[in-house]
C-alpha positions as CSV (number, residue, x, y, z in Angstrom):
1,X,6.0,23.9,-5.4
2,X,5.1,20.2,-4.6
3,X,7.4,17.8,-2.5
4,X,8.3,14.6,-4.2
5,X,7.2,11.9,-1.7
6,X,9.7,9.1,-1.3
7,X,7.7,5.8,-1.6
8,X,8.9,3.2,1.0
9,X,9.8,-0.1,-0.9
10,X,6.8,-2.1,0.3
11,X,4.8,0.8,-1.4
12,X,6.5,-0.1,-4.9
13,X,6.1,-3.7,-4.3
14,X,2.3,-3.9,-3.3
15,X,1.5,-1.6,-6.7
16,X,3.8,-4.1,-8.7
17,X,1.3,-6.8,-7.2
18,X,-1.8,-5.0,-7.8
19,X,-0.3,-4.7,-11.4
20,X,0.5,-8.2,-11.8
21,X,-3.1,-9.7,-10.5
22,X,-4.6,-6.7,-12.8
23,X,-6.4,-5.4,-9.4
24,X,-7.0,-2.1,-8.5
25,X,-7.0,0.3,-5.6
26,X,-10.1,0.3,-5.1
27,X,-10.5,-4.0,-5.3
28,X,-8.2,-4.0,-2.5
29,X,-9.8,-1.5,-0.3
30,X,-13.1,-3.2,-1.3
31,X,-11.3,-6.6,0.1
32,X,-9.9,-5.3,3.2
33,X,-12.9,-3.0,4.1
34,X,-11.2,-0.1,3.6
35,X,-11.7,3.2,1.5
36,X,-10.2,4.2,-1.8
37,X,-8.9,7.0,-0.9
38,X,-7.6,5.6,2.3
39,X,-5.5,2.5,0.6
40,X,-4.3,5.1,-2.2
41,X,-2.8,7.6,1.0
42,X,-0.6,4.6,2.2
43,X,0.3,3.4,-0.9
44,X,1.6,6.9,-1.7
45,X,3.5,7.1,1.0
46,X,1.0,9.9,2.7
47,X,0.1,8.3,5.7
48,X,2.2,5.3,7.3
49,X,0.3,3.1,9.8
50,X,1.9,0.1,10.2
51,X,-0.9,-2.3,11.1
52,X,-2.4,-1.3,8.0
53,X,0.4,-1.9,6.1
54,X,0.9,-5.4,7.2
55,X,-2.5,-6.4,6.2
56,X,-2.4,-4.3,2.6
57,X,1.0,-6.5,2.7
58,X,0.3,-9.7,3.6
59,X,-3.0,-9.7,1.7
60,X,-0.5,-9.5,-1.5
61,X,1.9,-11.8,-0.4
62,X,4.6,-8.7,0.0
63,X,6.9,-8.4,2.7
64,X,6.7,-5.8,5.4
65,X,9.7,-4.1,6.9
66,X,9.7,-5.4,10.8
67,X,12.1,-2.0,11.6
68,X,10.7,1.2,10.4
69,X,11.1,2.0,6.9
């Protein structure tokens, strides 16, 4: 039985961007010098780190939650 993950909303908004600049995971790994498979874990929801996030954010313009969330 699989667990449904519960994407933070910064995690919705970052693929909505991706979408809208037609990029993909793996352009915005390439761009922040990061892996695939890495980028796809936080956009997921698998793995949080926040300084991560904040760049993955602010590379596409989306906010960041300062308080966790």
């Amino acid at each position: 039985m699989s667990t449904k993950i519960i994407r933070p909303q910064w995690c919705k908004d970052c693929r909505k961007e991706l979408i809208q600049r037609d990029m993909s995971i793996s352009d915005l790994a390439k761009s922040l010098g990061f892996t695939r498979a890495y980028v796809t874990q936080m956009l997921n929801g698998r793995v949080n780190f926040p300084e991560t996030a904040r760049r993955i954010c602010e590379y596409l313009g989306v906010e960041y939650p300062d308080a966790a969330g």
